[in-house]
C-alpha positions as CSV (number, residue, x, y, z in Angstrom):
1,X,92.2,116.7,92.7
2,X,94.5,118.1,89.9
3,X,94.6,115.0,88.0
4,X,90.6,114.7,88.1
5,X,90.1,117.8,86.6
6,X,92.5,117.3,84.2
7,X,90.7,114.2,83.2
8,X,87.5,115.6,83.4
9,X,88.4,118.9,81.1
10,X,89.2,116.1,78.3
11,X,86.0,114.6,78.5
12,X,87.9,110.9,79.3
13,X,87.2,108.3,82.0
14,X,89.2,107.0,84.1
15,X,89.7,103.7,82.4
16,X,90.5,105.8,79.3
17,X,93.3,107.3,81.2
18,X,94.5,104.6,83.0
19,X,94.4,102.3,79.1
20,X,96.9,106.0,77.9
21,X,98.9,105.6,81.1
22,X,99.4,102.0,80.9
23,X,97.9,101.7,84.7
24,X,95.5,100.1,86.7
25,X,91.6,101.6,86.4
26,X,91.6,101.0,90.0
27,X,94.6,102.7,90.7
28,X,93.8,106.1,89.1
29,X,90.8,106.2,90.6
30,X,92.3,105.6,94.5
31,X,95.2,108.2,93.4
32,X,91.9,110.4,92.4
33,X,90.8,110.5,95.8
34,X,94.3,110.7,97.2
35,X,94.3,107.3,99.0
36,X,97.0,106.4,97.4
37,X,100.9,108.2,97.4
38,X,101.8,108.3,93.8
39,X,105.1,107.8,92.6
40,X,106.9,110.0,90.4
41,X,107.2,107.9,87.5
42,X,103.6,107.1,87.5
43,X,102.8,111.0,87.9
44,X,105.0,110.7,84.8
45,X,102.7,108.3,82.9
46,X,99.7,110.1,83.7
47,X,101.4,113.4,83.0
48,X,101.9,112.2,79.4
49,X,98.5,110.5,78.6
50,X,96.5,114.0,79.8
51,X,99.9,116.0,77.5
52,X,100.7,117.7,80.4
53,X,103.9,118.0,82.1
54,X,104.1,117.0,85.6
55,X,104.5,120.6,87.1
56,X,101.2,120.7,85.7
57,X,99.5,118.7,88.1
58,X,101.4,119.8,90.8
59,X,100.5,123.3,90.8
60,X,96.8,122.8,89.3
61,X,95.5,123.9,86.4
């Protein structure tokens, strides 16, 4: 939930995010909707492309 509104308060879609992160489309959308378990370096990646620290989408924002 974190990392969707993250996404959405930069106004980029989620094949935006996943080109940043160097991911999968169809894997930030499934760790979107929390069917996936993420691992920490890919919470890493996705951290970085939104310029957020990891904490950050831990907590919420």
């Amino acid at each position: 939930m974190n990392l969707r509104k993250a996404r959405l308060a930069r106004d980029i879609s989620q094949e935006e995010l996943a080109e940043l992160a160097e991911l999968h489309r169809t894997y930030v959308g499934s760790v979107e909707r929390g069917e996936r378990n993420i691992s920490i370096d890919n919470m890493e990646r996705l951290a970085t492309a939104l310029q957020l620290d990891v904490i950050e989408l831990l907590q919420g924002i």
